[in-house]
N, C-alpha and C positions, 0 to 999 in steps of 0.2 A: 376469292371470297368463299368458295365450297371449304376450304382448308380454312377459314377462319368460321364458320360455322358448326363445323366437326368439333372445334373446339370451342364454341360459346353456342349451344346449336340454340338459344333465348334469342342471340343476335335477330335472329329471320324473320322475328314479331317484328323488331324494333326497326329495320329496312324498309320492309313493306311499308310500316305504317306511315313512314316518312315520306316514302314514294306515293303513297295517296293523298295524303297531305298536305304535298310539298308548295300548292299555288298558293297556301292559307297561312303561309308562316311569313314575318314582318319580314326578314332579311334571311338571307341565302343560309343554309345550313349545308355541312361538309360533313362527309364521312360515310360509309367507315375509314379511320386515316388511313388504310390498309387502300383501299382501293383510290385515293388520292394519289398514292406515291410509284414514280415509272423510275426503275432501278434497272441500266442495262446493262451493267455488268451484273454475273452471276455471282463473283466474289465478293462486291462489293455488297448485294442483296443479303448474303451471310453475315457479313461484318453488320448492316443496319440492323436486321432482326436481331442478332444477340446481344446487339447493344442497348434495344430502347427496352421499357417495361413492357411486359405484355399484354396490361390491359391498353395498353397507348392505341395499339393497332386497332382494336374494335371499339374507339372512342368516339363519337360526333363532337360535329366543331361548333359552334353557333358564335353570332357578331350579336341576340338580342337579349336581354335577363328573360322577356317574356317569353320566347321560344323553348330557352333552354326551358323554365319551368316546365312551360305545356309539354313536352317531350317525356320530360321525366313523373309528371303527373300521370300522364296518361298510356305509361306503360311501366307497369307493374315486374319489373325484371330485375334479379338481382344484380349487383355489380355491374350494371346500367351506367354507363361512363361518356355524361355531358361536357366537356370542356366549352366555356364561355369568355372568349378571346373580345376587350373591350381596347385594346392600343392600337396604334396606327399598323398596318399591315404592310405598308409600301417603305417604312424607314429600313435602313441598312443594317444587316445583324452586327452585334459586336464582339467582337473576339478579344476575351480576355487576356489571352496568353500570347498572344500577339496573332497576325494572318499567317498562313503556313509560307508564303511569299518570302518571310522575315529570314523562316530556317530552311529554305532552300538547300543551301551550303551544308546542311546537315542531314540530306537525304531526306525530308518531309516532303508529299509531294502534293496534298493538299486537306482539309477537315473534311468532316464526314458530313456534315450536310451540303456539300458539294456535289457527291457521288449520285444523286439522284435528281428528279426533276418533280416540280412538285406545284401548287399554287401558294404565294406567297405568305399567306397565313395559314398554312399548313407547314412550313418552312419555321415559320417563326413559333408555333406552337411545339414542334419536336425540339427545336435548341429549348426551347425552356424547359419541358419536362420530362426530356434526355442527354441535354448539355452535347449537342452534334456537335455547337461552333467550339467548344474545346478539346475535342477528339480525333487527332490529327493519326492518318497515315503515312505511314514511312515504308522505305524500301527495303532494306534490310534488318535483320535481328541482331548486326552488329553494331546499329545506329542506337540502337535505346538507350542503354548506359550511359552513354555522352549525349545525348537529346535530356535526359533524365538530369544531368549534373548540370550542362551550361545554359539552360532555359526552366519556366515556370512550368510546362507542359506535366498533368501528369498522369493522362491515359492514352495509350500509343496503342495503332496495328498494324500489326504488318500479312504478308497472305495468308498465315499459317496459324496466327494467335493474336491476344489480345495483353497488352504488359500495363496495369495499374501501380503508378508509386503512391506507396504512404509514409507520412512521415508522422512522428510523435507527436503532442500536444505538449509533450513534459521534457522533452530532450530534442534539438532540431537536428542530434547528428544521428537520430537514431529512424534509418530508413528503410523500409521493407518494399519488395516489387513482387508483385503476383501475377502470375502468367496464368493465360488460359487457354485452351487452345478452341480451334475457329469450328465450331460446330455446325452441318448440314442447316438448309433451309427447311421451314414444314411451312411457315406461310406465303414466302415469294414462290415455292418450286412449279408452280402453275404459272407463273407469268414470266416474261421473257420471250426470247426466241425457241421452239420448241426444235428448230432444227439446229440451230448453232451448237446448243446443250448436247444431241445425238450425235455430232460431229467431233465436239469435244470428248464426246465419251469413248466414241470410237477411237480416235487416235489416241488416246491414253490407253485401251485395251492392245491397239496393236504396237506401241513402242513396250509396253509391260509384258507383250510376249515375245517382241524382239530381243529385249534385257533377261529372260528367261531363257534364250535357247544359248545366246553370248555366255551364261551364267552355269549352264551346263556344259559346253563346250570345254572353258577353262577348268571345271571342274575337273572333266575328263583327262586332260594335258597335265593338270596338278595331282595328279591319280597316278600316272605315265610317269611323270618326272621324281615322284617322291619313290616307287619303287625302283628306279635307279640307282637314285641314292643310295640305298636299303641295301642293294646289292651291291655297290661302289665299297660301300664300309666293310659290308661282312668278307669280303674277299682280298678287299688290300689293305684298310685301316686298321682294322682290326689287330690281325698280327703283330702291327710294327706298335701302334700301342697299347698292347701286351708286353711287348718283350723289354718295350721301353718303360712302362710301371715297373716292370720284374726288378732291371736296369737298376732303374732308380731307388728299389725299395732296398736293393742287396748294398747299396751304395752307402743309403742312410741307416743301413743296419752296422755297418764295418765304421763309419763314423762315428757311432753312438757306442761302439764295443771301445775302442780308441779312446776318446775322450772317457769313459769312464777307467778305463786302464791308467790312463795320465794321469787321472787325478786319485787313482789308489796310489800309485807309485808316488805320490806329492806328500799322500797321509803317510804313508810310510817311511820316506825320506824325514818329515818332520818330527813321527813320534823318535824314529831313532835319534837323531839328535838333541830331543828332550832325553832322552836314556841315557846319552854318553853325560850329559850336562848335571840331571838329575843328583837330587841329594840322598842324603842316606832315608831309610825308610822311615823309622823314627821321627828324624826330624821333618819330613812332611809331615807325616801325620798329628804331629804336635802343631804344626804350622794351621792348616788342612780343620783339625779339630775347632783351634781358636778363630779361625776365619768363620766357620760353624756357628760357635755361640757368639760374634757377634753380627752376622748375620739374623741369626736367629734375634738377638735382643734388638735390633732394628727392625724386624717384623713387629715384636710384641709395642716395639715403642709406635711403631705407622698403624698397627691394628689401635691400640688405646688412640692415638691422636685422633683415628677415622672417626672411632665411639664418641670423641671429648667433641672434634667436628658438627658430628648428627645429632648429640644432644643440642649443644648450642647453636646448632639450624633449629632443631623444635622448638627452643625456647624461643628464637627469634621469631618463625611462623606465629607461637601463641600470642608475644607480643605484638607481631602485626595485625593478629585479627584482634586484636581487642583493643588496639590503638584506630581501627578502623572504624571499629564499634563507636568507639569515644569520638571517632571524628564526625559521625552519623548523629553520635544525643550531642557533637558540638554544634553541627551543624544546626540542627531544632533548636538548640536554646539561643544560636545565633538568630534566627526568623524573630524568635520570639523579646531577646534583646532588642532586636532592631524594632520591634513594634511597641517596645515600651517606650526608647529612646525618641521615638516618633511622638510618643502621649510625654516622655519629660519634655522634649522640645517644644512642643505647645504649652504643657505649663511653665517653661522658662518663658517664653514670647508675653503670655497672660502677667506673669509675676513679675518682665520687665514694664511692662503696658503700666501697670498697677502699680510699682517703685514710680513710676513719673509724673502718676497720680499723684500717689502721697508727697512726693518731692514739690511740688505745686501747690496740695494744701499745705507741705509747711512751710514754705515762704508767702504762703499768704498768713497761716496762724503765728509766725513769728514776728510779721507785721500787728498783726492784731493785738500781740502780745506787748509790743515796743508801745502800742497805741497807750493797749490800757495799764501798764505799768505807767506810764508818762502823765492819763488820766489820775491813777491811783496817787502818785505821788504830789501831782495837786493841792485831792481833797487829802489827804493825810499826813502829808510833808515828807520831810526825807527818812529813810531808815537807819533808824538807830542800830548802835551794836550789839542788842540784845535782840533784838530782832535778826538781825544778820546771822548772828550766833544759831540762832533756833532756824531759822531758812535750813542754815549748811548742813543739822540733822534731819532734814526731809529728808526723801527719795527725788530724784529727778525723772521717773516715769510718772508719764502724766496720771496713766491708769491705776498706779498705786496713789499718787496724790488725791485723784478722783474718790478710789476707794475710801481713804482717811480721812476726807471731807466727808462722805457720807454716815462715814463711823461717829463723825464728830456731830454732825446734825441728830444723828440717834440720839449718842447720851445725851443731849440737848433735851431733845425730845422726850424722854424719860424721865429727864431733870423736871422739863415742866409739864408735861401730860403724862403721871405714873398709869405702867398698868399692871394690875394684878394679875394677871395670867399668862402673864409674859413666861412665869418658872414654866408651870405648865407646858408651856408650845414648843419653850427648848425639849424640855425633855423628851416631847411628843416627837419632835424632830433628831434627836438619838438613837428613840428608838425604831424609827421609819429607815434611817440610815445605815442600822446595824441591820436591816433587813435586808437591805438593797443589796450590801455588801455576803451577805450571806446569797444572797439571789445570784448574783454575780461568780459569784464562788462558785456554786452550783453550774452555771451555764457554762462555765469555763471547761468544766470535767465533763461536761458532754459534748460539748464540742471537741473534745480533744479524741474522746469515743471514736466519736462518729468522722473524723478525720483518719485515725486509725484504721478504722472501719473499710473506707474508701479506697485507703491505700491499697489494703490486704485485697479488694475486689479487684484493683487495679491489676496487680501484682497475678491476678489471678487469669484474665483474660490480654492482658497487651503483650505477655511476650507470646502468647499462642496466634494474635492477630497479627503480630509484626512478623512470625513463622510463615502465614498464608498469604499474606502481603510478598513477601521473598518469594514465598514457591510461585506465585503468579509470576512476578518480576523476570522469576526464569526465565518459564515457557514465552510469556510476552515477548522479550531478548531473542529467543532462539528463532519461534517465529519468524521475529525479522528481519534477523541477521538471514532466513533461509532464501528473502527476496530481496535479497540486498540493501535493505537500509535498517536500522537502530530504533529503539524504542526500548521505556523502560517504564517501573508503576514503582512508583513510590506512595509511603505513609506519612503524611503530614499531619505532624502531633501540633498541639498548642497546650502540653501543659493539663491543669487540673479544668480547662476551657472544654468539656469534651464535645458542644456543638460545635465545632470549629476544626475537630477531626476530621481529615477527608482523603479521598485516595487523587492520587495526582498521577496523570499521565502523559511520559513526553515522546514525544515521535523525532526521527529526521527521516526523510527522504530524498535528501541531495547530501554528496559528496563537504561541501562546501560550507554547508551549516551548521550548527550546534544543534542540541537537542531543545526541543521548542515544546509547552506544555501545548497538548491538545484542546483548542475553543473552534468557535465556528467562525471566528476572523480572520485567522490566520491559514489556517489547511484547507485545500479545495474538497469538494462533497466527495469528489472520488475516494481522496489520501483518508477521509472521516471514517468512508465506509471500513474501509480496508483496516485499521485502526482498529475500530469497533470488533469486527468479525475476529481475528486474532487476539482479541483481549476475552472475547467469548469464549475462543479456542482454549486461552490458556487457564479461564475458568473450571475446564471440563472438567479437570481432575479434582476440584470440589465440589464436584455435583451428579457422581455417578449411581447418587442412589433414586435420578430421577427417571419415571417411568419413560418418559419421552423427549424431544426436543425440538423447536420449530423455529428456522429463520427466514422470517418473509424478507423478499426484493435486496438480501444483504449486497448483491453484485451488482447494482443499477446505480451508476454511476462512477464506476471504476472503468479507467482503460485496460485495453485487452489483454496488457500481460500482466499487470495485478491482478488480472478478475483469475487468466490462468492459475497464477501461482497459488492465489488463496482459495481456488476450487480443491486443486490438488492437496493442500495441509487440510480442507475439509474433510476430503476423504480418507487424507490417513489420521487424522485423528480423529473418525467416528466411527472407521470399522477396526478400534483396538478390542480386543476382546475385553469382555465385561461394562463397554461402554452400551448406555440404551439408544433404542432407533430415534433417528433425526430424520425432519423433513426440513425439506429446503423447498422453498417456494418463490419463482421466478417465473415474468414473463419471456424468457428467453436467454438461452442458452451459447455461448461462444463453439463454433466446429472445430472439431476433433479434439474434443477431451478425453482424458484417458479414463474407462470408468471401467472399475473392477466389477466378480460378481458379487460382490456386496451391494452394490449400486441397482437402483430400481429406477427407471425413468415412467413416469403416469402422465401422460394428455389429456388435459381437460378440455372436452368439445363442447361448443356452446352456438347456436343460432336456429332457427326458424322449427327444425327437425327434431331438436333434441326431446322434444313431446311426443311425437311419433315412438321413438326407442323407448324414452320412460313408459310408455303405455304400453308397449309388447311387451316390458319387461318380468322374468318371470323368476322369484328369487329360488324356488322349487328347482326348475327347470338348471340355475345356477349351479345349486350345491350337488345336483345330479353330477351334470358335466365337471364337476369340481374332482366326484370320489370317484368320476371316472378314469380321472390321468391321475390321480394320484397328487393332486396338486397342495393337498392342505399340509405345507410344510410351516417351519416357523419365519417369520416375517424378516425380511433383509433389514441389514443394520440403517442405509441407509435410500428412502424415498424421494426424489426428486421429481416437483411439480412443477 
């Protein structure tokens, strides 16, 4: 208890008070859990302390809501830790990963809430918010690995350490173990047997000096024996080889004179019998010459082929990029075919809709037709041939015949109601006509401007957007080809539509997939974040004339080796020279990042005191101690909050 107060030394309010009390509270209150728990083994006590949290040990227990309040009401201490345990105390704990009984066979010899003795809702509080019934002991450090592979288990100890497995959320073969090793007690070292511990210490010091005198002893014999040696060599070995190198090397010297003897005497033997064979000198050299120039002319002919080669490699390269190009504006004006095809394919469904329409009125009006032909011929009798005659110069549209009825009811109409200002209205209406047509005229030559116009704008900024689009596209690529997966940013044109312009980006993250555009349906927050943060990255290089840069929580939600990889292209891509200072703001940090001296790390404190510091603070006082070391240098590329 003196050891848990050294370290909470608030605890000694919160005891007392409890102990005065204690008759006036509804039901039993426990703690601190530190003085609940009888641990008799001293390894065992090691292994509990560095396993549970540390405010667990100075926590109180309580079975009532109203206890717990009044506790915590009425004393004013910070990190004051009431646990309020409302389940049955007496049911059986449950072990997740099976009882340590199961892996017997595997060297487990039994969980960690075993190892000590305790009241049973004190038992049942530590498995909860220290998981004991799943932290099994083992004998050996050559059982983990195979404990680890053929069972769920996956925090193990053994006397010396403590082995945690983790496994991925994003790949299940992908499994990490982290050892730790078994650190002294500071809150059980008071409790126990105080003589067993003296006893143990003692026989560990006198077998440590037993192992220390054995240790120089042999040292002494291995001291002995090695200048034996020493002398064994220099007096007999020596000699023999020496004389046996000497030996040897006179050996390989008379070898190596020989064989190049043999093989002068071979060149020799051969040139003479090209001598006695040999032609006249003349005729070599006639021979000799012409072998020359067409040597030679088969050089000039393999030098030109190489040239005719590397040209028509460049024209192919120019051909490819500009067949690639055309396969990029094929590709867009395919999007964009296919979303017309989409708008004709609707008006083909409309305009069959509509044919079955009219197909419907006209076998109804073709009835209609038979009606009143049938009526007509009635009241009017049959049709003559002079009437049939005149029929067969109509039109058979109905719309023209409508027209010519109505033509024919005018002059009717004229014939018997004249008007005199009929000239008039035409002419009025010619010259209304020739305006329009002038108007028309007019509008057509502006529009044709201002189309022109559009273009040349066009012309003026897309192939410089389609430039910075690519130079992203790079860095995006390289990014994530550097953490193993693909991404790319493309420019999606529509044409003279320019709302409809927008940048697209696709990611993969697995082996197995295609490239997938980036939404919030498909990629988990992690893969988003990560996404985002390297499209930032690859921004950079369009935005270096900005004073500053700030990325709040970009790593909160990322697992820990994306967060690693994308910490690390952070920092090499914000301490390039001529890039401006960046902060990054994050509630916490992954251990052991590698951070150069560009790198600034800043803590922000915050709780009860930080009023007290602001109130001492003296900005005076600051820039003193500032010119005193010397400290007013220029500011690091990058600050991490």
């Amino acid at each position: 208890l003196n050891a848990l107060y050294a370290r909470q030394p608030q605890l000694r309010q919160v005891v007392d008070w409890i102990e005065a009390n204690r008759a006036t509270f509804k039901k039993r209150v426990y703690g601190p859990i530190l003085c609940e728990v009888d641990v008799p083994n001293s390894q065992h006590a090691k292994m509990l302390e560095q396993h549970a949290p540390g405010f667990l040990w100075g926590s109180f227990v309580t079975t009532d809501e109203e206890d717990r309040n009044r506790i915590i009401s009425a004393n004013n201490v910070q990190k004051l830790s009431v646990l309020n345990y409302m389940d049955d105390p007496t049911k059986e704990i449950q072990y997740r990963s099976g009882k340590a009984a199961n892996f017997a066979h595997l060297g487990v010899t039994n969980t960690l809430d075993a190892v000590f003795e305790a009241a049973p809702i004190i038992k049942h509080v530590l498995c909860d918010h220290a998981r004991l019934n799943d932290t099994y002991l083992v004998k050996s450090n050559d059982d983990v690995e195979r404990i680890f592979k053929e069972t769920n288990i996956n925090v193990l100890w053994t006397n010396d350490s403590q082995h945690m497995q983790h496994k991925s959320r994003y790949n299940k073969n992908a499994v990490s173990i982290r050892v730790v090793p078994l650190r002294p007690c500071r809150l059980f070292q008071t409790q126990g047997n105080a003589s067993t511990n003296k006893a143990e210490k003692d026989a560990l010091t006198s077998q440590m000096q037993k192992h220390e005198q054995e240790l120089q002893k042999l040292e002494k014999e291995r001291e002995t024996l090695q200048s034996k040696q020493t002398k064994i060599e220099s007096e007999r070995i020596k000699p023999l080889s020496d004389a046996k190198n000497k030996i040897a090397k006179e050996i390989s010297d008379i070898n190596k004179r020989a064989v190049k003897m043999k093989v002068a005497l071979d060149r020799w033997r051969e040139e003479l019998s090209q001598l006695e064979k040999a032609e006249p000198l003349n005729v070599r050299m006639s021979k000799e010459r012409k072998m020359l120039d067409n040597l030679l002319a088969s050089r000039v002919k393999a030098v030109t082929s190489v040239t005719e080669a590397i040209q028509r490699r460049r024209e192919v390269m120019h051909k490819e990029c500009m067949l690639r190009l055309e396969l990029a504006e094929l590709e867009v004006r395919e999007d964009a075919l296919k979303t017309e095809l989409a708008e004709y394919q609707k008006e083909y469904n409309e305009a069959t809709q509509l044919s079955e329409q009219l197909n419907q009125i006209m076998v109804i009006a073709r009835q209609k037709l038979a009606d009143t032909k049938a009526t007509a011929e009635q009241e009017t009798g049959s049709i003559t041939p002079e009437l049939e005659e005149y029929f067969s110069t109509l039109s058979a549209n109905y719309d023209e015949l409508e027209a010519q009825v109505q033509a024919a009811r005018e002059r009717a109409d004229r014939i018997l109601c004249p008007n005199p200002n009929i000239l008039d209205d035409y002419n009025r209406r010619c010259a209304e006509i020739s305006q329009l047509e002038k108007t028309l005229h007019g509008d057509r030559e502006e529009l044709a401007t201002g189309q022109a116009k559009i273009d040349s704008e066009k012309e003026a900024w897309l192939p410089r957007l389609r430039e910075l689009v690519s130079n992203v596209n790079s860095g995006f690529g390289q990014a994530f080809a550097s953490i193993g997966c693909a991404g790319e940013v493309r420019l999606v044109e529509a044409g003279e539509e320019y709302d409809r312009y927008s940048i697209e980006i696709r990611v993969k993250f697995r082996d197995e997939e295609e490239l997938q555009v980036l939404c919030a349906t498909r990629q988990s927050g992690g893969e988003r974040s990560v996404s985002t943060i390297l499209y930032l990255l690859a921004l950079t290089s369009l935005t270096n004339g900005l004073g500053f840069r700030v990325c709040d929580e970009i790593n909160q939600g990322m697992d820990p080796n994306n967060e690693r990889k994308v910490f690390g292209l952070l920092v090499q891509s914000m301490t390039r020279p001529g890039t401006p200072q960046s902060f990054l703001l994050t509630p916490k940090l992954l251990p052991d990042l590698e951070y150069t001296d560009e790198v600034t790390v800043l803590n922000i404190f915050n709780g009860p005191y930080v009023k007290q510091v602001a109130d001492g603070w003296s900005q005076e006082a600051f820039w003193r101690r500032r010119a005193m070391t010397g400290a007013a240098g220029a500011a690091d590329p990058i600050a991490v909050l």
